[in-house]
C-alpha positions in Angstrom: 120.0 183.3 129.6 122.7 182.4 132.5 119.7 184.1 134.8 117.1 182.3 133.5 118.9 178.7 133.9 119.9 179.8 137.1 116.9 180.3 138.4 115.5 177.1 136.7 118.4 174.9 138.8 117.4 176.7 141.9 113.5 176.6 141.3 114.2 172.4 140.8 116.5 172.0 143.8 113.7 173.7 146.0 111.1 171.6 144.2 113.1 168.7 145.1 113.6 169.4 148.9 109.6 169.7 149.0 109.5 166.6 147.4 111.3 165.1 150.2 108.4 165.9 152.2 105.5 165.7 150.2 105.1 162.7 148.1 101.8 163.0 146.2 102.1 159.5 144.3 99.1 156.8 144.2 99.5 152.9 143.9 97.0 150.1 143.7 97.3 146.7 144.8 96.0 143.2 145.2 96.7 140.6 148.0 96.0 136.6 148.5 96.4 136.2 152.2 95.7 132.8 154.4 92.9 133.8 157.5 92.9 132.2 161.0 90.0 133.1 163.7 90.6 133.0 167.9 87.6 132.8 169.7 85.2 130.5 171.7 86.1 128.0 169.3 89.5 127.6 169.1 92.3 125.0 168.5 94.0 125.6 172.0 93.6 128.2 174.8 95.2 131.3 173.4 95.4 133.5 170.9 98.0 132.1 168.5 96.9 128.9 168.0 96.2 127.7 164.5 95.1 124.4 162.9 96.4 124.0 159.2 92.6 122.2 158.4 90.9 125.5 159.1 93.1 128.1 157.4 91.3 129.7 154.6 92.3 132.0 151.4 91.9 135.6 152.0 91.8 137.9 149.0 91.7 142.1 148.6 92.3 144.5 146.3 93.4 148.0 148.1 94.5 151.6 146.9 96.8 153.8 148.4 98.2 157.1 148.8 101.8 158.3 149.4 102.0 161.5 151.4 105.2 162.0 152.8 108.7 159.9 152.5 107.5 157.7 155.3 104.1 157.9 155.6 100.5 156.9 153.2 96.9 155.9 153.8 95.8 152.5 152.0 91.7 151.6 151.8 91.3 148.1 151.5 88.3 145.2 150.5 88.8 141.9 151.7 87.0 138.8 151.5 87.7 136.3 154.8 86.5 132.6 155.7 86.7 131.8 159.1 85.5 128.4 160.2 86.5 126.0 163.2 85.0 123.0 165.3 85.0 122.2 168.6 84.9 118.1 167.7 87.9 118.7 165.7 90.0 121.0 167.7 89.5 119.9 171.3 90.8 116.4 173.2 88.6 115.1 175.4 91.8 113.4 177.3 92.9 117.0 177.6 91.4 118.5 180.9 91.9 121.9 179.8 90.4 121.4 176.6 87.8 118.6 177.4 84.8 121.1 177.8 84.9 122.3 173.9 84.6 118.9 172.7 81.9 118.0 175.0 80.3 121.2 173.7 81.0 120.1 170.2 79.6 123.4 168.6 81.1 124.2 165.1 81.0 127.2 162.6 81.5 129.1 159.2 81.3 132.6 158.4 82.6 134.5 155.5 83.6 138.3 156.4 83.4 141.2 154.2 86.0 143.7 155.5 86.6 147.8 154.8 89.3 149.3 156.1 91.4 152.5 156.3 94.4 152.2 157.8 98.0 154.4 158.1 101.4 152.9 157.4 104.7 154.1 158.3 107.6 152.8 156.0 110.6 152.8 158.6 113.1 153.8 155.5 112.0 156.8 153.9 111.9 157.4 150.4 114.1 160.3 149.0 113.8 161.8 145.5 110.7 160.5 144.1 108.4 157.2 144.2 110.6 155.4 142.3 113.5 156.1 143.8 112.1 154.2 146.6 114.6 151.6 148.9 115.0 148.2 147.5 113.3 146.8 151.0 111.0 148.9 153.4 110.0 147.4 156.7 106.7 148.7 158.0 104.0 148.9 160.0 100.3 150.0 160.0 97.2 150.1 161.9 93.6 151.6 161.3 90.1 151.1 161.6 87.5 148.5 159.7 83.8 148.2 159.4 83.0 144.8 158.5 80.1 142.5 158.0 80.0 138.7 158.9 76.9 136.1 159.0 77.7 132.9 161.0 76.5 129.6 159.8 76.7 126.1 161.5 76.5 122.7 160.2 73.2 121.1 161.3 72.8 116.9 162.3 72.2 116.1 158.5 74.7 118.3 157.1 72.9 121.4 156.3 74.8 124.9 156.5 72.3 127.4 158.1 72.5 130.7 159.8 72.6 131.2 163.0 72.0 134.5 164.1 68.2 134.3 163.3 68.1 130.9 165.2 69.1 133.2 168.7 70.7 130.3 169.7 71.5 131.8 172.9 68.0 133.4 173.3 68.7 136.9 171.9 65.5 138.6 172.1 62.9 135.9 173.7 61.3 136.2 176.3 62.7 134.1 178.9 60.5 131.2 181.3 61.2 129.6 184.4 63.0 126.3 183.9 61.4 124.1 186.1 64.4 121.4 186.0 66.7 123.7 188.2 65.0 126.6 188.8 66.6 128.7 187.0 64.8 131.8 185.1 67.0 132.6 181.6 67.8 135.7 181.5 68.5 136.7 178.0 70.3 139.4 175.7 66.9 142.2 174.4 68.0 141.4 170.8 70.1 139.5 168.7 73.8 140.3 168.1 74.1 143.2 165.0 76.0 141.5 161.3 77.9 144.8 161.1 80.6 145.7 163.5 84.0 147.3 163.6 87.5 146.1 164.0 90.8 147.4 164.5 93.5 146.1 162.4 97.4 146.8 163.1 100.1 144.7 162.1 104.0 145.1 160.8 105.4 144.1 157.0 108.4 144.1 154.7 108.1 145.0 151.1 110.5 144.6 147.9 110.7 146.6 145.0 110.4 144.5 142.0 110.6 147.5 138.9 110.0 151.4 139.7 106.4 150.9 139.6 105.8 147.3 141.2 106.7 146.2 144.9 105.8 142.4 146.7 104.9 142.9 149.9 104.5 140.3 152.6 102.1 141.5 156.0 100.6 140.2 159.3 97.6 141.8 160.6 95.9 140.8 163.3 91.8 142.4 163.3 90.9 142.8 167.3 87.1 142.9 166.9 84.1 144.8 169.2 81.9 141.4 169.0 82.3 137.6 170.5 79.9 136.4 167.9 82.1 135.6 165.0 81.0 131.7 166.0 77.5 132.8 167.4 79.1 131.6 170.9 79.5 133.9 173.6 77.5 133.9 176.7 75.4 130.9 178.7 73.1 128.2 177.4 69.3 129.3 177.4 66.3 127.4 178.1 66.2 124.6 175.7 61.9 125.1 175.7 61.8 128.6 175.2 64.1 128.0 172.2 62.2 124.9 170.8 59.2 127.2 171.6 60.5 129.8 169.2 62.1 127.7 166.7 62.7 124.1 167.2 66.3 124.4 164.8 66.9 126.6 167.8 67.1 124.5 170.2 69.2 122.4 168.5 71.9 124.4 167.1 72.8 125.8 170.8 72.8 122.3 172.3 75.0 119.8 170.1 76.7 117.7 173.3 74.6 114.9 172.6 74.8 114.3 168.8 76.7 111.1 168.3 78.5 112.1 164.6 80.6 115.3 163.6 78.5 116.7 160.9 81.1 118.1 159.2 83.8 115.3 159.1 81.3 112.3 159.7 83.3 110.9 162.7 82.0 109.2 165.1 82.0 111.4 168.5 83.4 109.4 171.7 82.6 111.7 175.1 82.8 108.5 177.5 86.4 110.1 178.8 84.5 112.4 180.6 81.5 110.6 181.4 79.9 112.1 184.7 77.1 110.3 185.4 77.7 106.8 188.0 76.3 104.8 184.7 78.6 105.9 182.3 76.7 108.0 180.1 77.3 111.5 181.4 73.4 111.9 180.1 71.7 114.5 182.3 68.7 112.5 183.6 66.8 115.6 185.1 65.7 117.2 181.6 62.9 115.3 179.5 64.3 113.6 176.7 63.1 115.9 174.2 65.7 118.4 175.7 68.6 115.3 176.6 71.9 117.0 177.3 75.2 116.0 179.4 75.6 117.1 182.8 77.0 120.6 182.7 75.5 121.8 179.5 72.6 122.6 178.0 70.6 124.0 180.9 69.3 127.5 181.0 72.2 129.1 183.1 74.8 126.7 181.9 78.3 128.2 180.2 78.4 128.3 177.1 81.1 130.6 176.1 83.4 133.4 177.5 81.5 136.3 177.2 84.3 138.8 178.9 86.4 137.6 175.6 85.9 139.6 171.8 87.0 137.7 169.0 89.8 138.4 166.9 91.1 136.7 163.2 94.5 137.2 161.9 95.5 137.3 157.9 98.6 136.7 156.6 99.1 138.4 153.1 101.0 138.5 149.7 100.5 141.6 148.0 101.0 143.2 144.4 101.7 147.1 144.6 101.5 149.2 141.5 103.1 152.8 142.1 101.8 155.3 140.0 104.4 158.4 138.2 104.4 160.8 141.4 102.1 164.2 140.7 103.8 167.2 140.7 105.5 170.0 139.2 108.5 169.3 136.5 111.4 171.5 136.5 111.2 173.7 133.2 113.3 172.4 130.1 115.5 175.5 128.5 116.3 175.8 124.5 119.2 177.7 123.8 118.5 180.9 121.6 120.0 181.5 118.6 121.3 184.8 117.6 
C-alpha cells in the first residue's frame, strides 16, 4: 500500500511539472471595442489621430487555446465601422490640411474581420488555469482576412457603394482629355472587397473568479489595401467616368458641392480661392465637369497611393476559462484487513 501511494505522489508531482509546460485549457470570450481608421481621409496628418465624432462600437466574440504557461492561440470575429470626412476633419485655414477639405470626399464601411493570432502572457501561469496571476500583461500579433465594402454619402444624402462606381477609373478604358492633354491611365480592374491585415498590439488582463478574466487590449490592423475610403491614387477623366456611369463621375469629384451631405453644413472653400475672381472654379473644363483648380482633372491627386491603410480598436473583453484537460492524479482507499 506504502508502494502504491508512493508511486501515486510521484506519478502527480511528474504530472504536475508537465503541467507547467503544457497547459491544454480552452476559454471563450466576447469583446465591445471602440474602432478608429488612418488613411486618405484622416483627422490630421499621421497615424494617431482620432476625432471622438467618428469613433464607432466594435464588437467580437473569440475562442482560445492555452498551450503552455505563457503562451495560446485566440481565433477571433469582429464586426468594425469605420467612417470619416474630409469636410469635417480638415481646416481650410490650415495649409497642411487645406487640400482634404477642398477635396471634401467622405466615407463609411463596415468590416468583417477573421483573425488568428498568438499571445504571449508576460507572467506565466504555474499549476493549472486557475491558478493563473491576478494580472497578466500581454501581447499578441497574427494574421486576418477581412472583407470591407466602402460606401459614400451622395449630394442628396444617399449611402451607395463605391467600389462599383470605379471612382478612380478601375477598369475603363481611358481617353485623351482634351482640356490638358492628359491621357488617364488607369488601374485594369477594380480594387478586390477581401484583403488581409496584420494585427499586433499589447494588453493587461484581470482575473475576476477561476474561470472569468476582464481584459483591456490595443490592436492596431496594418492593412495590404489603401481603399478602405475608396481613395488612393489620382483623379480620372471626369467623361470617361460620366461615360461609364454618371454617379461615377460624381462621387470622385465632390470639390464643388456647396453642402456637407452628411452634416448639412454649408461648405466655405473661398480661403483658398485660386482663381484672380475669387472662385477658385476651374474655367478650362465644360461645366458639366466644373471642378476647382487642382482637382478633378484626369492626372490630378487624389490620394497617397504609396500609403496602406490601417484602423486601430480598442477593446473590453469577457474571458471564460474552461477546467484545464488532463490527467488526474489517482485517488487511493485504504484496504481493510
Amino acid at each position: 500500500m506504502k508502494k502504491a501511494f508512493l508511486s501515486g505522489v510521484l506519478m502527480c508531482a511528474s504530472l504536475l511539472a508537465t503541467a507547467q509546460m503544457k497547459m491544454n485549457s480552452w476559454s471563450v470570450g466576447v469583446g465591445l471595442g471602440v474602432a478608429n481608421y488612418f488613411g486618405d481621409i484622416v483627422p490630421k496628418a499621421n497615424d494617431v489621430s482620432t476625432d471622438i465624432k467618428y469613433t464607432r462600437l466594435s464588437p467580437s466574440i473569440d475562442v482560445a487555446y492555452q498551450f503552455t504557461e505563457q503562451f495560446a492561440v485566440e481565433a477571433d470575429i469582429a464586426w468594425v465601422r469605420l467612417i470619416s470626412s474630409d469636410f469635417e476633419t480638415a481646416d481650410p485655414r490650415n495649409v497642411r490640411h487645406r487640400y482634404r477639405f477642398m477635396r471634401n470626399q467622405n466615407f463609411r464601411n463596415d468590416v468583417f474581420e477573421f483573425a488568428i493570432s498568438g499571445e504571449f502572457d508576460f507572467k506565466p501561469t504555474i499549476g493549472g488555469i486557475f491558478r493563473r496571476p491576478t494580472w497578466r500583461p500581454y501581447v499578441f500579433g497574427g494574421i486576418a482576412g477581412f472583407y470591407h465594402n466602402p460606401k459614400g454619402m451622395t449630394p442628396d444624402g444617399r449611402w451607395v457603394d463605391l467600389q462599383p462606381l470605379r471612382t478612380e477609373g478601375q477598369g475603363l478604358r481611358a481617353t485623351e482629355d482634351l482640356s490638358n492633354g492628359v491621357t488617364g491611365t488607369y488601374k485594369s480592374k477594380p480594387y478586390s472587397l477581401v484583403n488581409i491585415a496584420i494585427p499586433f498590439g499589447a494588453g493587461i488582463k484581470y482575473r475576476l473568479t477561476d474561470n472569468l478574466d476582464i481584459a483591456f487590449e490595443i490592436g492596431y490592423r496594418f492593412t495590404f489595401t489603401d481603399y478602405l475610403d475608396d481613395v488612393s491614387g489620382n483623379y480620372a477623366n471626369a467623361a470617361d467616368l460620366a461615360a461609364f456611369n454618371p454617379l461615377s463621375a460624381t462621387m470622385a469629384n465632390r470639390t464643388t458641392e456647396n453642402r456637407d451631405p452628411i452634416s448639412g453644413d454649408v461648405r466655405d472653400w473661398s480661403p483658398v480661392a485660386e482663381s484672380t475672381n475669387g472662385t477658385g472654379l476651374d474655367g478650362r473644363l465644360e461645366p458639366r465637369f466644373q471642378t476647382i483648380n487642382g482637382f478633378g482633372r484626369a492626372g490630378d491627386k487624389r490620394g497617397e497611393a504609396k500609403d496602406r491603410d490601417i484602423y486601430i480598436v480598442n477593446t473590453f473583453r469577457l474571458q471564460y476559462f474552461f477546467e484545464q484537460r488532463g490527467v488526474r492524479c489517482p485517488k487511493f482507499r485504504r484496504v481493510r484487513r
